[in-house]
C-alpha positions as CSV (number, residue, x, y, z in Angstrom):
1,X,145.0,18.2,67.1
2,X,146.2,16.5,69.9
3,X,147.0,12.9,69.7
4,X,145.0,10.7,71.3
5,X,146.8,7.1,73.3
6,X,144.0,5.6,72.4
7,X,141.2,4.9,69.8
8,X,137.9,2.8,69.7
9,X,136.8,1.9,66.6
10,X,133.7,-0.8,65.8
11,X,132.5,-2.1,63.2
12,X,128.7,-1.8,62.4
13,X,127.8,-3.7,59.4
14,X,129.3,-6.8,58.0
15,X,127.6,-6.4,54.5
16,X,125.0,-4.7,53.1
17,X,121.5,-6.7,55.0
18,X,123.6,-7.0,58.0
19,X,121.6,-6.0,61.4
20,X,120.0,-3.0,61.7
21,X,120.5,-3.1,65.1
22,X,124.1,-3.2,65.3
23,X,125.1,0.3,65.4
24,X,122.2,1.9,67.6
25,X,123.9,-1.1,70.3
26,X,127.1,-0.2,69.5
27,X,126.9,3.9,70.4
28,X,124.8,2.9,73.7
29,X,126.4,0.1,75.0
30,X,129.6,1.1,75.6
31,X,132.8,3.2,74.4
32,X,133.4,3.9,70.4
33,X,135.2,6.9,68.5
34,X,134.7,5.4,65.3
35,X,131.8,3.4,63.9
36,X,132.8,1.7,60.7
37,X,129.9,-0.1,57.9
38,X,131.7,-2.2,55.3
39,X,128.8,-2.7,52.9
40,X,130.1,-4.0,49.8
41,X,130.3,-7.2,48.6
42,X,131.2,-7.6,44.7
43,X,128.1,-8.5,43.6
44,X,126.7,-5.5,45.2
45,X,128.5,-3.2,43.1
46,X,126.2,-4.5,39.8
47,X,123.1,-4.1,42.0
48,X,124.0,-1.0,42.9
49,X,124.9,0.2,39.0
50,X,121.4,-1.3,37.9
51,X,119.7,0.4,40.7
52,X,121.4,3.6,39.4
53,X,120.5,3.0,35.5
54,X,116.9,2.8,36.5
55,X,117.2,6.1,38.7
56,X,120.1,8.2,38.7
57,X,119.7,9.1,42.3
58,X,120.3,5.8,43.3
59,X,122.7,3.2,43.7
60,X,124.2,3.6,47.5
61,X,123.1,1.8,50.3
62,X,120.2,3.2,50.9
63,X,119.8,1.5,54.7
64,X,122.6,3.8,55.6
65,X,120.6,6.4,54.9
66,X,118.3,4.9,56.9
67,X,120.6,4.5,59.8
68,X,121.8,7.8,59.7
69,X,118.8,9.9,60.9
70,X,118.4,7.4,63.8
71,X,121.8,6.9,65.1
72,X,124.0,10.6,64.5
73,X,121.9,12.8,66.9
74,X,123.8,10.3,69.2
75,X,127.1,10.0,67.4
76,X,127.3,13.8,67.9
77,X,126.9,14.4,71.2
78,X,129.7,11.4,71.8
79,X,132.0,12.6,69.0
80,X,131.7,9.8,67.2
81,X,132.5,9.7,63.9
82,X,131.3,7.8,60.8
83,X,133.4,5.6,58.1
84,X,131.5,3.9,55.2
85,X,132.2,2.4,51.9
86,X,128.1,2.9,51.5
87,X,128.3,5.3,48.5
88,X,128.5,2.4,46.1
89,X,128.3,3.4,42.6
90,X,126.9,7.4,43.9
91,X,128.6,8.9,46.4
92,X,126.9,12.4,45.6
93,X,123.5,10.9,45.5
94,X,124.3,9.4,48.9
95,X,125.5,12.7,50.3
96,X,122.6,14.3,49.0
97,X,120.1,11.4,50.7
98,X,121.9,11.5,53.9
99,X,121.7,15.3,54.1
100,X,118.1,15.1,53.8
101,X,117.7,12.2,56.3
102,X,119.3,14.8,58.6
103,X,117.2,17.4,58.4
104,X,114.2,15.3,58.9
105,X,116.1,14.5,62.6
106,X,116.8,17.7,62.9
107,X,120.4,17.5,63.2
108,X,122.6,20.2,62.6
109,X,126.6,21.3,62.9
110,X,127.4,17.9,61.1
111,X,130.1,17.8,58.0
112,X,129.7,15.1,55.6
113,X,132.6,13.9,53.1
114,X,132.8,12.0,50.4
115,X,135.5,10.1,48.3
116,X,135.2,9.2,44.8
117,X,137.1,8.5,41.8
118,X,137.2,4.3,42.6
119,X,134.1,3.9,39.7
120,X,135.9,3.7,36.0
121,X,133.4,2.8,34.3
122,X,133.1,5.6,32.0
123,X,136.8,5.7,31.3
124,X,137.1,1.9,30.6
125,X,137.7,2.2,27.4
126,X,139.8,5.4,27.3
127,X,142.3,3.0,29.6
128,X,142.7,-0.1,27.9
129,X,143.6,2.0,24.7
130,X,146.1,3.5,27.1
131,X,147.3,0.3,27.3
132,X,145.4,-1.1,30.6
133,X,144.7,-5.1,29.9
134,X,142.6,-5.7,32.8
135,X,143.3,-9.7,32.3
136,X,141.2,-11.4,34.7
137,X,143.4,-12.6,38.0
138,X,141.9,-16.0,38.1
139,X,141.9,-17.6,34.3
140,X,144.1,-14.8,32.9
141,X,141.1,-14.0,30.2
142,X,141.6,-10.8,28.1
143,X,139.2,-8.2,28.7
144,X,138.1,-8.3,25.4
145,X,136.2,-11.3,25.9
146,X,133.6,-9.3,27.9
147,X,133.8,-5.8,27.6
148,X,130.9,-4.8,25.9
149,X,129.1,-7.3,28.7
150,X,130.7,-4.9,31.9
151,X,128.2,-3.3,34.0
152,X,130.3,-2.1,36.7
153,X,134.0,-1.5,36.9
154,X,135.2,-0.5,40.6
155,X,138.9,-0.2,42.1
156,X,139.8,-0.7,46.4
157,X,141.1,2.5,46.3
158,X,143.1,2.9,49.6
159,X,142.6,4.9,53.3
160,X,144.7,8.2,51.5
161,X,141.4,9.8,50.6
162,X,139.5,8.9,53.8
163,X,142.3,10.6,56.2
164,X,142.3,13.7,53.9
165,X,138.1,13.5,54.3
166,X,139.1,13.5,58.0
167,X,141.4,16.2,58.4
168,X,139.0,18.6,56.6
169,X,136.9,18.0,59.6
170,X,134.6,15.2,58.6
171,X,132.3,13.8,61.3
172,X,130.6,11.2,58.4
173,X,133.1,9.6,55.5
174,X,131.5,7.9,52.9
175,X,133.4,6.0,49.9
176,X,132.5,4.0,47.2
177,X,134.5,0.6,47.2
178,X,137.2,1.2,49.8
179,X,139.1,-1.9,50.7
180,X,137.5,-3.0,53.9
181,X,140.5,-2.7,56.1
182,X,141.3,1.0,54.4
183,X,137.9,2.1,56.5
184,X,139.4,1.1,59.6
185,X,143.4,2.3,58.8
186,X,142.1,5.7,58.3
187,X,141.3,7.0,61.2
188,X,144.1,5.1,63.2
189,X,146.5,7.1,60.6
190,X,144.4,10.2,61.2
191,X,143.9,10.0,65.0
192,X,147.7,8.4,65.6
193,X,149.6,10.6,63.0
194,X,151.1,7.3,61.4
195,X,153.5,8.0,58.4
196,X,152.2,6.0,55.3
197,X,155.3,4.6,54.9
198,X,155.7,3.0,57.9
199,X,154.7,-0.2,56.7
200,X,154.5,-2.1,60.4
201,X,151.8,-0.1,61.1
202,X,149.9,0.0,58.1
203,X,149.8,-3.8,58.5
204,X,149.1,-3.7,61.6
205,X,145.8,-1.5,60.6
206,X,144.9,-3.5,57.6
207,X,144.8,-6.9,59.9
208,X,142.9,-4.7,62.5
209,X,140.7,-4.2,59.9
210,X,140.6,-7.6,58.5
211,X,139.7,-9.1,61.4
212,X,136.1,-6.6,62.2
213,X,135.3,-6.6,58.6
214,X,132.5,-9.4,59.1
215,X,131.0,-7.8,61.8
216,X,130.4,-10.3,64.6
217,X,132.1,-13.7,62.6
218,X,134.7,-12.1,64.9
219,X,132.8,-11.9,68.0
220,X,131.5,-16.0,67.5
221,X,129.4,-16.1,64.8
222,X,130.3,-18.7,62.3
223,X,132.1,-20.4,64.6
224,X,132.9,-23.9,64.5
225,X,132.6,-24.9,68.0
226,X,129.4,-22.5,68.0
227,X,128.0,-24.9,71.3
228,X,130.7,-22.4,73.6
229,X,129.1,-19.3,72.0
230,X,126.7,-17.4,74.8
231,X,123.4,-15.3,74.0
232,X,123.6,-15.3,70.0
233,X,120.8,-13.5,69.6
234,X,122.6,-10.6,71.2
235,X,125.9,-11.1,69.8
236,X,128.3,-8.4,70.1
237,X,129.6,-6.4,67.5
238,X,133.6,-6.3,67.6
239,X,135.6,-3.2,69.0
240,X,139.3,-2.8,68.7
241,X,141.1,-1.0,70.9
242,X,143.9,0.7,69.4
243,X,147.2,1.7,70.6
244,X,149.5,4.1,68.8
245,X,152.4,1.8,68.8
246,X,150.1,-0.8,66.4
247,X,149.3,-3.0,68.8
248,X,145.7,-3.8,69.4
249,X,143.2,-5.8,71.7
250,X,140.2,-7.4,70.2
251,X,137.2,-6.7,72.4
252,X,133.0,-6.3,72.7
253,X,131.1,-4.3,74.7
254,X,130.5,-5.8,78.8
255,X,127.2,-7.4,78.5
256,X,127.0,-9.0,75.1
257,X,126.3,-12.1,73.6
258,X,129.1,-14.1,71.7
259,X,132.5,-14.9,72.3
260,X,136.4,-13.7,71.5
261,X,138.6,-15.9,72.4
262,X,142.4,-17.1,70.2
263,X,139.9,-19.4,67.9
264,X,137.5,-17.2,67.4
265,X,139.9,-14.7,66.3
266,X,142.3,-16.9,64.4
267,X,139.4,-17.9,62.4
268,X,138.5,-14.5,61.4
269,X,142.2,-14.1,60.6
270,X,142.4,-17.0,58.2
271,X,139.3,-16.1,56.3
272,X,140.1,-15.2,52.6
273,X,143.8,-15.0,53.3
274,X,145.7,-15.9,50.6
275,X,149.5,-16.0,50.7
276,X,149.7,-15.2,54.6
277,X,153.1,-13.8,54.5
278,X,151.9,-11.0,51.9
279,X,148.8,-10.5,52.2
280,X,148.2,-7.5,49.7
281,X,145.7,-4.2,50.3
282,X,146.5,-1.2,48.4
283,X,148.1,0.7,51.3
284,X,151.0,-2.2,52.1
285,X,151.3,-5.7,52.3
286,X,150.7,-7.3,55.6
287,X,152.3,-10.4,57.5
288,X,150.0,-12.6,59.1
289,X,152.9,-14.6,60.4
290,X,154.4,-12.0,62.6
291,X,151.3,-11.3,64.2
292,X,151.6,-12.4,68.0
293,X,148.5,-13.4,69.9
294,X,147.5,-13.8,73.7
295,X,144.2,-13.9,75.7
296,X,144.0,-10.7,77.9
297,X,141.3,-11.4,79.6
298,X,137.6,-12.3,79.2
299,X,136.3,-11.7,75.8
300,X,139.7,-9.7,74.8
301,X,142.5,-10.8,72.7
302,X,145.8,-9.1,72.7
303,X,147.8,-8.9,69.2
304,X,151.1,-7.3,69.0
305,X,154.6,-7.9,66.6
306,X,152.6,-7.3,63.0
307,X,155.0,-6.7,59.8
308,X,154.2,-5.4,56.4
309,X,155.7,-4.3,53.6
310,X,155.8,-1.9,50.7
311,X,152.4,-1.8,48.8
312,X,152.0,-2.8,44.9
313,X,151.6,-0.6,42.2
314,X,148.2,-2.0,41.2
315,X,145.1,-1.4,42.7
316,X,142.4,-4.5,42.3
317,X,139.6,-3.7,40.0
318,X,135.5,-5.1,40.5
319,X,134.0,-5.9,37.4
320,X,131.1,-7.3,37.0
321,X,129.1,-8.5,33.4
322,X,126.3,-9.9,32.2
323,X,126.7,-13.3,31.9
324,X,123.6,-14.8,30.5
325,X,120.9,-16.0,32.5
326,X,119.5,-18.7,34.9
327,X,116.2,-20.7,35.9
328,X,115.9,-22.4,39.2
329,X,112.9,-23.7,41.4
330,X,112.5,-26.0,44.1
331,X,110.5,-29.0,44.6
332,X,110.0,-31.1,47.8
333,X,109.6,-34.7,46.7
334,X,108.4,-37.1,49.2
335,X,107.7,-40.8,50.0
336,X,110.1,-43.5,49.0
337,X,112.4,-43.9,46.4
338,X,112.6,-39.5,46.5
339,X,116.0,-40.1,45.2
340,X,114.3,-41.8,42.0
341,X,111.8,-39.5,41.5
342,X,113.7,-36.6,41.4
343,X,116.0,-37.7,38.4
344,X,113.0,-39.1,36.8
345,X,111.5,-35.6,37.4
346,X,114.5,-33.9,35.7
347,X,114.2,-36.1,32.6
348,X,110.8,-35.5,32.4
349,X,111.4,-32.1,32.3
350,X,114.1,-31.4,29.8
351,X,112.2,-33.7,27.4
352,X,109.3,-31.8,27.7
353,X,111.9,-28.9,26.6
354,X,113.4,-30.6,23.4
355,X,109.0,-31.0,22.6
356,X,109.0,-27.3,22.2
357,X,112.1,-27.4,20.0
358,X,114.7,-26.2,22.8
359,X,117.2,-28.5,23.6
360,X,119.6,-27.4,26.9
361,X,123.2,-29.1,26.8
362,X,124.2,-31.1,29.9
363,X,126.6,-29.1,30.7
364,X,124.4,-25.8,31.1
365,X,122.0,-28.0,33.3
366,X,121.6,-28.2,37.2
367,X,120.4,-30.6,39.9
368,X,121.1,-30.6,43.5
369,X,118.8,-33.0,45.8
370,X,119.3,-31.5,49.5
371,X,119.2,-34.3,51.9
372,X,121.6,-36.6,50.1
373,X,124.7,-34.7,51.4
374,X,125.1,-32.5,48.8
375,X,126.6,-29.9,50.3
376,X,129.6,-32.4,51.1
377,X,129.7,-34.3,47.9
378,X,133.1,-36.1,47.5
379,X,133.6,-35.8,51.4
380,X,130.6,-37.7,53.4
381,X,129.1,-40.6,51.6
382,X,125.5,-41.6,51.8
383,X,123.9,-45.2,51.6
384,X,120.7,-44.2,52.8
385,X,117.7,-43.5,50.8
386,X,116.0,-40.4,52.6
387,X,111.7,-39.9,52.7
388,X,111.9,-36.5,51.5
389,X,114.6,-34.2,49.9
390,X,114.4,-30.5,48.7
391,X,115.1,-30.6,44.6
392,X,116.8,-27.6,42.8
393,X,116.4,-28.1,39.4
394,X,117.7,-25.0,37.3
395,X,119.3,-24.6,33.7
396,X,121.6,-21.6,32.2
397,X,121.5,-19.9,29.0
398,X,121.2,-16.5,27.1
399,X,117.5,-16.6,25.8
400,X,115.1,-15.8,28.9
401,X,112.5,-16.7,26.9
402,X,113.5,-20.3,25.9
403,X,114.6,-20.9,30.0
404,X,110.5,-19.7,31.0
405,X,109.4,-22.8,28.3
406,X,111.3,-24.6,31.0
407,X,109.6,-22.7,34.4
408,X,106.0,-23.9,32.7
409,X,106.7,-27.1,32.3
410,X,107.8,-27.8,35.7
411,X,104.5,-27.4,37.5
412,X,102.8,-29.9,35.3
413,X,105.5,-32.5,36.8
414,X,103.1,-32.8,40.1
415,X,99.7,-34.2,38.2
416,X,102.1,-36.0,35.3
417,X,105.2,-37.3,37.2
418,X,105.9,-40.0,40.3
419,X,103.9,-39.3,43.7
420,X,104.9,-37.4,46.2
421,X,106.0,-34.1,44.9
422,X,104.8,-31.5,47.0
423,X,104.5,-28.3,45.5
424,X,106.9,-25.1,44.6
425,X,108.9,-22.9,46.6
426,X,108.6,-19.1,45.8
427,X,106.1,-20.1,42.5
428,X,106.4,-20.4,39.0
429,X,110.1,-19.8,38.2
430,X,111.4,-17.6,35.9
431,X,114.7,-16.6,34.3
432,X,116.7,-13.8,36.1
433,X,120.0,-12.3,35.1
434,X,123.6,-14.4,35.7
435,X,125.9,-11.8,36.9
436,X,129.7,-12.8,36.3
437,X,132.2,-11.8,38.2
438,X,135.7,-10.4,36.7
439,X,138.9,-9.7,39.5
440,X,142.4,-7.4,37.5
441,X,144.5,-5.2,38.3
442,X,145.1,-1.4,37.5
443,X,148.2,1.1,37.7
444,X,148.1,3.3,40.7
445,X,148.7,5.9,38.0
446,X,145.6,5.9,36.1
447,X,143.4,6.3,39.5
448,X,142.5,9.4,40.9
449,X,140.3,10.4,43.6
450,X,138.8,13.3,44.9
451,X,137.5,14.3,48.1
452,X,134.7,16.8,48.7
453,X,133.6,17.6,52.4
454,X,130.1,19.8,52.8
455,X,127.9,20.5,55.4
456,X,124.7,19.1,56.6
């Protein structure tokens, strides 16, 4: 393979529900070797499992699929190729679905790979007798606490397996939960022949990746001075282009909406950052400090002088667990004193609850009233008594049926409580599934991948 000074990759989807639009712009508008989707969120990974449960072909993103008969005729005749953590829980299934969406285009001559190994679900147990204690990262919580509540245990398994997907001649790469820089390192270690050990450049990848991983929050969406941003409703999706040295300029296709400027940039940079002179993905560690940054031009910004370090010996583990369940609904309440009314509402209604013998505790209750400021509570006070405010009114527990007592007795509130209460957004509510959220760590050891590269 000859190496290449110089790579193009963009990033097509920020998260799974991101726009559809995004990569059919991207592979017209203007020069990409790489097309990246980072798809999962943590929360997506239980969706994902539950689609799954329900039917074993499932559980992948299944607007990839979607995606792929409309956008690889194209990606073929350009040569680009395809990087996806969109295999979620089923990386065969998604193969399988993709291959079929490519015969319907009639596509041919195209290799698919897949990674997988990052779901250990189905060894959970066998590893924590081996010793594995999965204490959550955050409260440091054993594992034991929850374990027969876990519905999806996924580790960020590294770019390792994606390069060796690309050197057995790949054109699509699809993972399961992949860090989200790791989908961009891959091909720049591929493509560039970078040694794994040299830790300058995988930090220089991983922040490469960090910074497109959103999709266009790079490019001027989400951006605080968001007046300065042009044409949102054709943002551009962001393309690096990469040098083999690790330096890299942060760019969008000629012709697009948004913006890249320093701020714009910086502000992607920052975004969950943690300590910033270690910032930790399972192929190194990454200074943000070192990183040097510079305008180059309209809509381009230059980074250069990125240090990293030796990775851990952990990978970070997903899991996600049933956590009981919720009930919410929204009222609008109207007229004066709406403040009033709404607490008065409340009351009304968790009385009405202890009538049928079901008391809720005030901790495991829940009232916001939107037009107060309470998005900024403790930070912005308001004196003023607003004409009309947006009531969530929810409670938590682990009996559905006791929370849908509670969903019945709301919309008696409107003939029975103050004036001025509107009506119900999205109906009669009813009580839906909390699902909790559990960060830890894993030896490197005990995780092994395998990669498996077929054709269309």
């Amino acid at each position: 393979m000859t190496q290449k000074d110089k790579i193009y990759i963009a990033n097509a989807q920020g998260f799974w529900g991101d726009s559809p639009l995004a990569p059919m712009r991207l592979i017209n508008e203007g020069k990409v070797d790489y097309l990246t989707f980072d798809y999962l969120a943590e929360i997506t990974m239980s969706i994902m499992q539950k689609q799954r449960m329900k039917n074993p072909d499932l559980g992948y993103a299944t607007d990839f699929v979607k995606l792929m008969g409309k956008i690889v005729p194209t990606c073929k005749e350009k040569g680009i190729k395809i990087i996806a953590n969109a295999g979620g829980v089923n990386p065969k299934g998604c193969l399988e679905a993709i291959r079929a969406a490519l015969k319907d285009s009639g596509v041919e001559g195209v290799k698919i790979g897949i990674v997988e190994g990052d779901d250990i679900l189905p060894d959970l147990s066998d590893l924590i007798a081996k010793g594995e204690e999965f204490a959550n990262l955050e409260s440091g919580d054993k594992i034991a606490n929850i374990q027969d509540k876990i519905t999806s245990a996924n580790v960020y398994i590294g770019a390792g397996p994606i390069v060796e997907a690309l050197k057995q001649g790949a054109d699509i790469v699809v993972t399961g939960r992949a860090s989200d820089p790791s989908v961009v390192l891959a091909p720049l270690i591929y493509e560039f022949g970078w040694s794994m050990d040299d830790y300058d450049k995988m930090a220089a990848g991983t922040i490469m990746g960090h910074i497109i991983e959103c999709g266009p929050q790079c490019t001027g969406g989400n951006f605080t001075d968001w007046k300065q941003v042009p044409d949102m409703a054709n943002i551009g999706y962001p393309v690096i282009e990469a040098n083999p040295d690790g330096s890299f300029v942060v760019t969008k296709h000629e012709g697009t909406g948004g913006l890249i400027n320093i701020d714009t940039v910086t502000a992607q940079l920052l975004y969950e950052l943690g300590e910033p002179t270690r910032y930790l993905s399972p192929d190194c560690t990454a200074d943000f400090t070192s990183i040097e940054i510079a305008q180059d031009g309209e809509n381009r910004v230059a980074i250069s002088g990125i240090k990293g370090g030796e990775a851990t010996p952990t990978y970070k583990v997903s899991m996600s667990y049933a956590k009981g369940h919720k009930i919410l609904t929204t009222l609008a309440i109207t007229g004066p004193d709406a403040i009033e009314k709404a607490h008065v509402v409340s009351d009304m209604v968790f009385k009405r609850m202890s009538m049928h013998g079901i008391e809720i505790p005030e901790e495991d209750r829940f009232l916001e009233l939107f037009g107060t400021n309470v998005l900024y509570k403790g930070l912005v006070d308001s004196n003023e008594q607003p004409h009309e405010i947006l009531m969530r009114l929810g409670a938590f527990g682990d009996d559905p049926r006791k929370l849908n007592v509670m969903g019945a007795e709301i919309a008696p509130v409107l003939t029975s409580g103050p004036p001025g209460i509107t009506g119900f957004a999205g109906g009669r509510a009813r009580a839906t599934e909390i699902v909790g959220y559990w960060p830890a760590l894993i030896d490197k050891n005990n995780v092994h991948t395998s990669v498996t590269v077929e054709d269309a």
